[in-house]
BALOBA-1460 file (C-alpha; in Angstrom, 3 decimals):
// residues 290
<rec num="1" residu="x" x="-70.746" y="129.043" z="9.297"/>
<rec num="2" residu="x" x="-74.080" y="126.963" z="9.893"/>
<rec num="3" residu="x" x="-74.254" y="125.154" z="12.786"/>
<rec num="4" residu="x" x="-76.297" y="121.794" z="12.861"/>
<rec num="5" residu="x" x="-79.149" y="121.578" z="15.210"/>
<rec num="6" residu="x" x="-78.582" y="118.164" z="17.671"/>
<rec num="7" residu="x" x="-79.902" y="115.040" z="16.643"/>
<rec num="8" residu="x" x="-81.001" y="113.750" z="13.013"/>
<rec num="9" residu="x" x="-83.082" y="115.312" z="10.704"/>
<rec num="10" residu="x" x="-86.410" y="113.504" z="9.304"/>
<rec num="11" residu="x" x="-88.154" y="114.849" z="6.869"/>
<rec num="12" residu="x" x="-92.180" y="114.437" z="6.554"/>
<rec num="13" residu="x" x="-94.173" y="115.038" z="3.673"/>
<rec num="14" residu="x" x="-98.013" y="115.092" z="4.303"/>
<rec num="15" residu="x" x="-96.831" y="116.171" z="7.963"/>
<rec num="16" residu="x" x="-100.343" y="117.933" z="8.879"/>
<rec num="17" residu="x" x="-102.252" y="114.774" z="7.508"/>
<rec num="18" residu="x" x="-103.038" y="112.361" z="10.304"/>
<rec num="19" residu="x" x="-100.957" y="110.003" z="9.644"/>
<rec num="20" residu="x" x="-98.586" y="112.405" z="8.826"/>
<rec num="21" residu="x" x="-99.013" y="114.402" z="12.196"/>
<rec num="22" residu="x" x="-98.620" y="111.264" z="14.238"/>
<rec num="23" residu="x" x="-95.550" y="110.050" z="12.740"/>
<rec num="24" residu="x" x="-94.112" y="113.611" z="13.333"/>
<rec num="25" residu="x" x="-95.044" y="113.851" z="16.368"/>
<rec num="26" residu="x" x="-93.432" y="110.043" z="17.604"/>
<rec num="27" residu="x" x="-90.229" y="111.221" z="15.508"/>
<rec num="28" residu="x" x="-89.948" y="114.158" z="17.659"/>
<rec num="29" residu="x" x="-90.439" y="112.741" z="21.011"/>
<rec num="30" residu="x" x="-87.555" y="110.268" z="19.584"/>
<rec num="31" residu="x" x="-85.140" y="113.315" z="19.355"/>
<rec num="32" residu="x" x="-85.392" y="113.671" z="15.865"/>
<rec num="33" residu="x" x="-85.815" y="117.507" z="14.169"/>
<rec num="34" residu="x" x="-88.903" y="117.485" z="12.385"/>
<rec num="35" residu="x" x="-88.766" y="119.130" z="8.722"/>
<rec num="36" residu="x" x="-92.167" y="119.143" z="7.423"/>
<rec num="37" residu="x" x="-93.025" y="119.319" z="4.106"/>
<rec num="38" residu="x" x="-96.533" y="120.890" z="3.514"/>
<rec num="39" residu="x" x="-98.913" y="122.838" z="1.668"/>
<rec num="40" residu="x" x="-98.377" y="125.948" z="3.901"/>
<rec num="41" residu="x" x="-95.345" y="126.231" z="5.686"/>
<rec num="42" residu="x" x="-95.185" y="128.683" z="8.847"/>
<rec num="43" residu="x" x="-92.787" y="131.065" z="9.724"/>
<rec num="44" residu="x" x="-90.632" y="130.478" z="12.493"/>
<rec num="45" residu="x" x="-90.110" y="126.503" z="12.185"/>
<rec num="46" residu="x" x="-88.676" y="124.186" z="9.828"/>
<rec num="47" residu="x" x="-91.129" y="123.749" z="6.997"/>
<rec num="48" residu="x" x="-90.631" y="123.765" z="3.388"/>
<rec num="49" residu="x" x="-93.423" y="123.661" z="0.750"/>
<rec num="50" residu="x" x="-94.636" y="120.489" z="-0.863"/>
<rec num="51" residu="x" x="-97.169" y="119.847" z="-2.836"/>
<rec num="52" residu="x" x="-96.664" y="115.947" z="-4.215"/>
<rec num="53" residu="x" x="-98.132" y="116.978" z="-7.448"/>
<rec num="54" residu="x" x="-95.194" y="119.329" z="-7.880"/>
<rec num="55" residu="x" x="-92.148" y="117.431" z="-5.859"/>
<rec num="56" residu="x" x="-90.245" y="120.290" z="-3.698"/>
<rec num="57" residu="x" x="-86.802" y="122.535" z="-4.499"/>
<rec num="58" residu="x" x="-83.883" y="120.502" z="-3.505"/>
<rec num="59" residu="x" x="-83.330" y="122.367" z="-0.463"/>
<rec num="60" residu="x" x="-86.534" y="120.698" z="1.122"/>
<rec num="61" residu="x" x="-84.070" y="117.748" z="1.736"/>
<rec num="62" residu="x" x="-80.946" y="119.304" z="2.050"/>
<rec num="63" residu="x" x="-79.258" y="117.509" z="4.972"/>
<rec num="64" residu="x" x="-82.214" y="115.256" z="5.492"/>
<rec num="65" residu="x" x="-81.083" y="112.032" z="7.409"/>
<rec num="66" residu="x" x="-84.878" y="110.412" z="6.979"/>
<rec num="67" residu="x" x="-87.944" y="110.650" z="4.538"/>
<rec num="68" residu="x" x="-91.113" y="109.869" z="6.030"/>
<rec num="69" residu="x" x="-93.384" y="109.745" z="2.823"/>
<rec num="70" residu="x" x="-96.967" y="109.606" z="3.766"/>
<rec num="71" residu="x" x="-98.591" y="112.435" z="1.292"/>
<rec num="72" residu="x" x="-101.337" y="111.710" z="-0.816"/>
<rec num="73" residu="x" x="-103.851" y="113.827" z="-2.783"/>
<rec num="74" residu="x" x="-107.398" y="112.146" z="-2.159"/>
<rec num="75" residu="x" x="-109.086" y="114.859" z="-4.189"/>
<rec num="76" residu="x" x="-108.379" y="113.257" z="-7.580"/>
<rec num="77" residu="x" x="-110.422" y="110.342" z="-8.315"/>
<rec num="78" residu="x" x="-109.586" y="109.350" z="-12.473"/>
<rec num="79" residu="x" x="-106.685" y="106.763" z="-12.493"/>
<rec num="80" residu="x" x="-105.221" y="109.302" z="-14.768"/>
<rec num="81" residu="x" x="-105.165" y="112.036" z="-12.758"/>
<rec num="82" residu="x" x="-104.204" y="109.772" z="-9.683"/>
<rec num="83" residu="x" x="-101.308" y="108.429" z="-11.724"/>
<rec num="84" residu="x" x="-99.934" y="112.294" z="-12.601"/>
<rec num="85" residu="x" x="-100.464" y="113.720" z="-8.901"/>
<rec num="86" residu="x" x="-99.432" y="110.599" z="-6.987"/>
<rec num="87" residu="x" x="-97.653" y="108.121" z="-8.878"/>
<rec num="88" residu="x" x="-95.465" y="110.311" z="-10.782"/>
<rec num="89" residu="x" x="-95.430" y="112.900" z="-8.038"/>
<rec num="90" residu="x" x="-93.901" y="110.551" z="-5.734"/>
<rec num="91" residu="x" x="-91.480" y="109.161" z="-7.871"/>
<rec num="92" residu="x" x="-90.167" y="112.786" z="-8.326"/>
<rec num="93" residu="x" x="-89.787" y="112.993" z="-4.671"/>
<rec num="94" residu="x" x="-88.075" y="109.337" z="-4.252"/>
<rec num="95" residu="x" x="-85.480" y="110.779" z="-7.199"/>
<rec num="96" residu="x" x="-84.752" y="113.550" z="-5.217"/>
<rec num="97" residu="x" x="-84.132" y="112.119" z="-2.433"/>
<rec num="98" residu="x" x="-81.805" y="109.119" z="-3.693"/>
<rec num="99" residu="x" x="-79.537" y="112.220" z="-5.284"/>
<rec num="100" residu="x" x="-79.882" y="113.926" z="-1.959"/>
<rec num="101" residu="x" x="-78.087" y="111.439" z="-0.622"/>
<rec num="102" residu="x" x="-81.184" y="110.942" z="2.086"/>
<rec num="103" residu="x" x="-79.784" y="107.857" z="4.358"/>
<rec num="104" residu="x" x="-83.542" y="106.414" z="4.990"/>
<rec num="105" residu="x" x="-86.382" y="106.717" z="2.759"/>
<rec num="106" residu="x" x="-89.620" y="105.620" z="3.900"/>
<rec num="107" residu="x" x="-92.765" y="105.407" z="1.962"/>
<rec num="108" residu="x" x="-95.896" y="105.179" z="3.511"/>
<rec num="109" residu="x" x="-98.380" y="102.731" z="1.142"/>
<rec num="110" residu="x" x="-101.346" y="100.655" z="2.520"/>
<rec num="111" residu="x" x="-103.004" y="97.975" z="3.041"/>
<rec num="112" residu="x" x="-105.049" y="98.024" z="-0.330"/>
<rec num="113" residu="x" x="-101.549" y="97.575" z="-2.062"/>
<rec num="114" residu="x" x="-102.014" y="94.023" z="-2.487"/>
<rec num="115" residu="x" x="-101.487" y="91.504" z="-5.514"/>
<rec num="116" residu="x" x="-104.823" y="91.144" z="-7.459"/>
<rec num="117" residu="x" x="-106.801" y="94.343" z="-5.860"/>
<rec num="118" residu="x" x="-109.196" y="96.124" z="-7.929"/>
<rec num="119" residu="x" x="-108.768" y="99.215" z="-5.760"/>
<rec num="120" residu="x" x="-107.291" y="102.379" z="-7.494"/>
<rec num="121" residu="x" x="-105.850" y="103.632" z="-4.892"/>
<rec num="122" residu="x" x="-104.098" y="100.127" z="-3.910"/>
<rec num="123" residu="x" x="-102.487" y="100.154" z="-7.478"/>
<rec num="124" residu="x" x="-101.134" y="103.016" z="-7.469"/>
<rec num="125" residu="x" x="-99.739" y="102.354" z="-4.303"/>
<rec num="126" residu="x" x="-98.139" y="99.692" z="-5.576"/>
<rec num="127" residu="x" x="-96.874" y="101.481" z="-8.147"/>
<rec num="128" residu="x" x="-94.847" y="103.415" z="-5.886"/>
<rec num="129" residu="x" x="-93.668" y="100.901" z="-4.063"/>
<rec num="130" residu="x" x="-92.362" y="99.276" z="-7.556"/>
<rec num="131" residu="x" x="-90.362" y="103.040" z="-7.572"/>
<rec num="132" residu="x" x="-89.514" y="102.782" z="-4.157"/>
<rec num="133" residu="x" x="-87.529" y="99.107" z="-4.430"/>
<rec num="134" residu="x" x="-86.263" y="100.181" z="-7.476"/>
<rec num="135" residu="x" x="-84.329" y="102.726" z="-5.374"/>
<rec num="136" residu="x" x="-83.392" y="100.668" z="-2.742"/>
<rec num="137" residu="x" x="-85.957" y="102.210" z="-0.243"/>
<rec num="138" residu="x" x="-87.934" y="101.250" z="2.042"/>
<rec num="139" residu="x" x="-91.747" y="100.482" z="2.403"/>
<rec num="140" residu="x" x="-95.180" y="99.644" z="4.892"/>
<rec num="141" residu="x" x="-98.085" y="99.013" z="4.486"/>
<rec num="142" residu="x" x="-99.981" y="100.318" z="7.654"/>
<rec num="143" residu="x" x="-103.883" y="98.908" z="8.346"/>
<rec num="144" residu="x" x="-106.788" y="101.165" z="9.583"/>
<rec num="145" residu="x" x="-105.183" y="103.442" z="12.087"/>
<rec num="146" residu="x" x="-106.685" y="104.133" z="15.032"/>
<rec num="147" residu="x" x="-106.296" y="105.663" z="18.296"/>
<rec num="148" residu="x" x="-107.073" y="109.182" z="20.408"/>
<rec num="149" residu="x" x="-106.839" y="111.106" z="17.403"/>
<rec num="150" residu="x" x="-109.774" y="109.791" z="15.529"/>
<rec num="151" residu="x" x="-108.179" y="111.182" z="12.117"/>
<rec num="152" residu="x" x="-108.169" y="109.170" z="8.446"/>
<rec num="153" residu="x" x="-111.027" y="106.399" z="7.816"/>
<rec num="154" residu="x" x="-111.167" y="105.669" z="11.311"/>
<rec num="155" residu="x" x="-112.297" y="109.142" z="11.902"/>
<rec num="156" residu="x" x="-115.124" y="108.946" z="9.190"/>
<rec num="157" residu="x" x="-116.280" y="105.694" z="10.376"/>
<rec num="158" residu="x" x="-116.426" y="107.137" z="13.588"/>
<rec num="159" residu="x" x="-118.745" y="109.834" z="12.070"/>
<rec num="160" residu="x" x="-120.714" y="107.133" z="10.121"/>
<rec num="161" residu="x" x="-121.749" y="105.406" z="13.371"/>
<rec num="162" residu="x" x="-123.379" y="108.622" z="14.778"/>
<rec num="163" residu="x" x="-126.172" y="108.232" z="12.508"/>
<rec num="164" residu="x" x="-129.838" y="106.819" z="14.164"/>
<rec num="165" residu="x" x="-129.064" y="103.918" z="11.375"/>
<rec num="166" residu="x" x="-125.771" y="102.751" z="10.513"/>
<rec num="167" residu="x" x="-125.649" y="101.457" z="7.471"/>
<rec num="168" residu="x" x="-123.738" y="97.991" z="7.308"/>
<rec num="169" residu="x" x="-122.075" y="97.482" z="3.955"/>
<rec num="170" residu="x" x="-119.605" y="94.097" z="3.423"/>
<rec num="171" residu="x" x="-121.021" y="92.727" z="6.746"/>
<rec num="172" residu="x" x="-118.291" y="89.678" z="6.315"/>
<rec num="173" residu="x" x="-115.407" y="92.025" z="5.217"/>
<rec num="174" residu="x" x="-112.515" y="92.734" z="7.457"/>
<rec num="175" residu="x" x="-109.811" y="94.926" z="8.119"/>
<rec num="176" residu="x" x="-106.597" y="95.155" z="9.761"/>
<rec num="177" residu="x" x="-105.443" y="97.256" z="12.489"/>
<rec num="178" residu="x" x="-103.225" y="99.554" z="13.759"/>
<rec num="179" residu="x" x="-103.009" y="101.864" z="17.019"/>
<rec num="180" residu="x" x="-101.607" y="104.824" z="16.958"/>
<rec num="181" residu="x" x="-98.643" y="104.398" z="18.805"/>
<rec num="182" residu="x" x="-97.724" y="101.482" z="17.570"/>
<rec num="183" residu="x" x="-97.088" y="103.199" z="14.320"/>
<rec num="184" residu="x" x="-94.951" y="106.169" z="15.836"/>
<rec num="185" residu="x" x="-92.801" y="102.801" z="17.132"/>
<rec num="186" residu="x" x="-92.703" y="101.058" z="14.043"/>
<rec num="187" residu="x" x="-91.767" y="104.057" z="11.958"/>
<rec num="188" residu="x" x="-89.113" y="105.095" z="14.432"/>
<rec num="189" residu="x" x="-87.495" y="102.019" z="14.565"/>
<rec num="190" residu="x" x="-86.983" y="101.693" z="10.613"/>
<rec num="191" residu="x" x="-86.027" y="105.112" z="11.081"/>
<rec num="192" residu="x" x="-83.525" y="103.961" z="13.357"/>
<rec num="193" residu="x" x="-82.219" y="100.315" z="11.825"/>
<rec num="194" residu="x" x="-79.138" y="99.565" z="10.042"/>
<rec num="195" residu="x" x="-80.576" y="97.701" z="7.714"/>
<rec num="196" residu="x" x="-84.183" y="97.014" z="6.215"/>
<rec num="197" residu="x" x="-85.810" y="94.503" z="4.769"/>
<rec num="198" residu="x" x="-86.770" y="95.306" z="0.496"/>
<rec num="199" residu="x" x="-90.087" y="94.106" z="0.955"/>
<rec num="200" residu="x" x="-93.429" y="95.335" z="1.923"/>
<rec num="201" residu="x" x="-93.928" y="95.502" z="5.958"/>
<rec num="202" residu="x" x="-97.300" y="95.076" z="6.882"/>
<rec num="203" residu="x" x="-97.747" y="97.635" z="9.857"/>
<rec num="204" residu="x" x="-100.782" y="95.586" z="11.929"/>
<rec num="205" residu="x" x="-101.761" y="93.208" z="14.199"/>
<rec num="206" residu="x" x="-102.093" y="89.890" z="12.134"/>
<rec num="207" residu="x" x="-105.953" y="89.270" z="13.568"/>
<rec num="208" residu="x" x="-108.727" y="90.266" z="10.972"/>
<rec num="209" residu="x" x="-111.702" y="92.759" z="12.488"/>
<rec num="210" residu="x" x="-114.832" y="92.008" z="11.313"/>
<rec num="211" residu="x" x="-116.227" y="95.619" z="9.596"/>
<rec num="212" residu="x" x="-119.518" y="95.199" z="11.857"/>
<rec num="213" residu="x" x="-117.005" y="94.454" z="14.942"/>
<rec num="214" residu="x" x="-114.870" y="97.582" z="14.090"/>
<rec num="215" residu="x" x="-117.872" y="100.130" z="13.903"/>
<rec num="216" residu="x" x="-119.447" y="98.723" z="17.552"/>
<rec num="217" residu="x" x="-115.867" y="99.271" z="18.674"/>
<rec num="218" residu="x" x="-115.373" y="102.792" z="17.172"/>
<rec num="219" residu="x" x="-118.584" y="103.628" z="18.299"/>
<rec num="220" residu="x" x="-118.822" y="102.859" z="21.798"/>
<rec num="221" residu="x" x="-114.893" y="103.240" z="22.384"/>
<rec num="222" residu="x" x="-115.605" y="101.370" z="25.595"/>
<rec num="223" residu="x" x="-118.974" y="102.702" z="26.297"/>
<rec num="224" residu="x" x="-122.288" y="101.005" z="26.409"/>
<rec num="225" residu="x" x="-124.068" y="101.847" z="23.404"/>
<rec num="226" residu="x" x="-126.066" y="99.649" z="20.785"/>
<rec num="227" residu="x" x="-126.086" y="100.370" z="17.104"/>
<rec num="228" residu="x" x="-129.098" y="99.687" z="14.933"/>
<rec num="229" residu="x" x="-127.740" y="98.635" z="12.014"/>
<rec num="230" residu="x" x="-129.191" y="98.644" z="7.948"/>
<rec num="231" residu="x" x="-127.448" y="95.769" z="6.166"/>
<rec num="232" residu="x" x="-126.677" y="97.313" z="2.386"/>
<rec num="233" residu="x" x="-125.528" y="95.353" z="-0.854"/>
<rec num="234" residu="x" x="-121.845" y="97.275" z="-1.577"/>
<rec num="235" residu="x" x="-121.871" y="96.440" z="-5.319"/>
<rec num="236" residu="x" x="-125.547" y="98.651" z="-6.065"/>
<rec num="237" residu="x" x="-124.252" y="101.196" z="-3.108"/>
<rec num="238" residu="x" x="-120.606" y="101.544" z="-4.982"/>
<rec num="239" residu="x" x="-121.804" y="101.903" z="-8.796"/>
<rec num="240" residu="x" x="-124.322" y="105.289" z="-7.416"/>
<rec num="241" residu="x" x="-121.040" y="106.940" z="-5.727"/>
<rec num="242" residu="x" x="-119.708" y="106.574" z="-8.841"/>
<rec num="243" residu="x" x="-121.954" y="108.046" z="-10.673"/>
<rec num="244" residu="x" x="-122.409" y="110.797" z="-7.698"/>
<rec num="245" residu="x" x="-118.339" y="111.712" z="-8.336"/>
<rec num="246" residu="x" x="-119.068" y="112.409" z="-11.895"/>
<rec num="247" residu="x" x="-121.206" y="115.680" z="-10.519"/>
<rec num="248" residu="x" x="-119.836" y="118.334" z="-8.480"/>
<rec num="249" residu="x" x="-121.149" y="116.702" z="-4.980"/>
<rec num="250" residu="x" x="-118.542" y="115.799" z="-2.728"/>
<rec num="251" residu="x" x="-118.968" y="112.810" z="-0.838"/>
<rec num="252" residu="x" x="-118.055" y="111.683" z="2.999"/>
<rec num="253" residu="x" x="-116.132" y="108.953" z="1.483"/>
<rec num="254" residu="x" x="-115.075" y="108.099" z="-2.074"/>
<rec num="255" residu="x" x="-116.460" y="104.632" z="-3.818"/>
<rec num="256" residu="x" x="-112.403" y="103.495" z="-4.369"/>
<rec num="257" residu="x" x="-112.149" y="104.135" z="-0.487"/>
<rec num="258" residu="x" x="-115.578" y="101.756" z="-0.146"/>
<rec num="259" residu="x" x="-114.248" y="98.899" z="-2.629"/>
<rec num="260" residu="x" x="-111.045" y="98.922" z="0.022"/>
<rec num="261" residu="x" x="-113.039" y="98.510" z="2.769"/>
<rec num="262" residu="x" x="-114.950" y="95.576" z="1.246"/>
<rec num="263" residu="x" x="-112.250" y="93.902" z="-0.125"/>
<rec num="264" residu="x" x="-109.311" y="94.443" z="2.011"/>
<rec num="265" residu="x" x="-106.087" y="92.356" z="1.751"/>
<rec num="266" residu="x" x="-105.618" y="88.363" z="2.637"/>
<rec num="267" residu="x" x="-102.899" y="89.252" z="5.415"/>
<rec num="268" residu="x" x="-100.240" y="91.199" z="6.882"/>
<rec num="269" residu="x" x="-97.466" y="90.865" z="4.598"/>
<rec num="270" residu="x" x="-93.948" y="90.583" z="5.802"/>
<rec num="271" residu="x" x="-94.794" y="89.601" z="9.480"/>
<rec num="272" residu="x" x="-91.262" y="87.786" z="10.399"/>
<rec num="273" residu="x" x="-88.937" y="90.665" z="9.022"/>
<rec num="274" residu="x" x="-91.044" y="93.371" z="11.003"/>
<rec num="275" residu="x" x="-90.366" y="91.521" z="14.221"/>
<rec num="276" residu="x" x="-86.731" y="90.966" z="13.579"/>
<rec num="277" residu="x" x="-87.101" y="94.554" z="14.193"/>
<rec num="278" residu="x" x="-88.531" y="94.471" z="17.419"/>
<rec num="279" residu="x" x="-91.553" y="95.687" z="16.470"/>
<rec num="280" residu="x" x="-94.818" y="94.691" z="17.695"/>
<rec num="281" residu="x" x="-98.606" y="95.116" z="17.160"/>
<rec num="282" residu="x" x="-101.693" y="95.582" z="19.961"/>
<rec num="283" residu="x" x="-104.468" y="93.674" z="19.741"/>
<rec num="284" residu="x" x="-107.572" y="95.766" z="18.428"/>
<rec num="285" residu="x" x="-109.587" y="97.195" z="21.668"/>
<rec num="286" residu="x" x="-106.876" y="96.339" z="24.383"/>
<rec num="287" residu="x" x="-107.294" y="100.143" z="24.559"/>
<rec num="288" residu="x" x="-109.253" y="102.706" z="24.830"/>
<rec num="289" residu="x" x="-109.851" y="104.748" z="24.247"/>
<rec num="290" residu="x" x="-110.475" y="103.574" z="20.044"/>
């Protein structure tokens, strides 16, 4: 007979990804047993394989209590290729995991999935959260994370501010933001709820972050440090990534990932039903370090 380790079982696709790794690692301080589902499992601990382009065997989720959904394949860049690896990959998984019986799905989406953006990656994100309601699941939208780890596009921003000249694209865009812990919070206690809401929850503070703001933050984390800084059209800088992708050269960040950070979303969706939770946000830069 089988014995059942203590203490509820959440599954994690993308679990080696940074959000991915953060959310595993607040699940497991919560008492949870992690199951991740990756690329390469390891011997010797609970991992499956997943790849999202090719779902996982049905065992992946056998006697999963949670589904923590944040796996996505950045490589692609064609809207048809990111609707075959991502879209339809993830609705694979979301099937699976409503005949699994899987108490609590999760899917991570973003900030980009809002009405009227001209991101791809924000529309297919929204295309999986279409999926997602459709099977009574459950979805956020997190904003830039950030924290200690440094990981995702706060990580490569980070990077981008090393340079003797920074270049300053969307001067007047914004984003919004989200520490690090405050996501392992929010994604335990939706882990953790009875019921939730069947709407997008925006996973941020509700204060915009000027992009200029953000980088002198990121940059100094604290520090004293000026920034020289090149001011740089987006629309001209944009169309040449494009046109870069179509060659073999691989680029720090991908144009879709630019147009994001440009034109991010009006607000934090959802605000009220995320603190009916008890969940709450940080202010960007009440701490460091960023």
């Amino acid at each position: 007979m089988t014995l059942r380790i203590e203490g509820p079982i959440a599954a994690v696709t993308g679990a080696n990804g940074y959000v991915g790794s953060i959310v595993t690692d607040g699940l497991a301080t919560a008492g949870f047993q992690i199951r991740r589902l990756i690329r390469h499992p390891q011997s010797g601990r609970d991992d499956h394989f997943y790849d999202i382009a090719e779902c996982c065997s049905p065992a992946a989720l056998d006697g999963a209590d949670v589904l923590i959904h944040c796996a996505y394949d950045l490589s692609v860049t064609s809207r048809l290729a990111i609707w075959d690896t991502n879209v339809f990959g993830t609705r694979s998984l979301l099937d699976l995991a409503a005949s699994s019986g899987v108490r609590r799905t999760i899917v991570v989406s973003s900030m980009s999935a809002y009405s009227g953006t001209r991101q791809i990656y924000g529309r297919a994100k929204l295309a999986s959260e279409t999926d997602a309601f459709a099977r009574e699941m459950c979805v956020v939208r997190p904003g830039l994370v950030y924290g200690p780890k440094s990981g995702g596009m706060a990580g490569t921003l980070r990077k981008l501010t090393s340079l003797p000249i920074v270049p300053l694209v969307g001067r007047h865009a914004h984003q919004f933001t989200l520490h690090e812990d405050d996501l392992q919070k929010a994604i335990i206690a939706l882990a953790r709820a009875d019921v939730v809401p069947r709407r997008p929850l925006g996973l941020a503070h509700p204060e915009p972050i000027s992009f200029e703001f953000l980088l002198r933050a990121i940059a100094t984390g604290g520090a004293n440090r000026n920034l020289r800084f090149l001011p740089i059209p987006w629309q001209p800088l944009y169309w040449a990534m494009r046109v870069v992708e179509r060659t073999s050269m691989n680029l720090p960040v991908r144009a879709d990932s630019l147009l994001g950070l440009v034109r991010s979303a009006p607000a934090v969706p959802n605000l009220d039903d995320v603190r009916d939770l008890g969940i709450e946000f940080r202010r960007f830069g009440q701490n460091i370090p960023i």
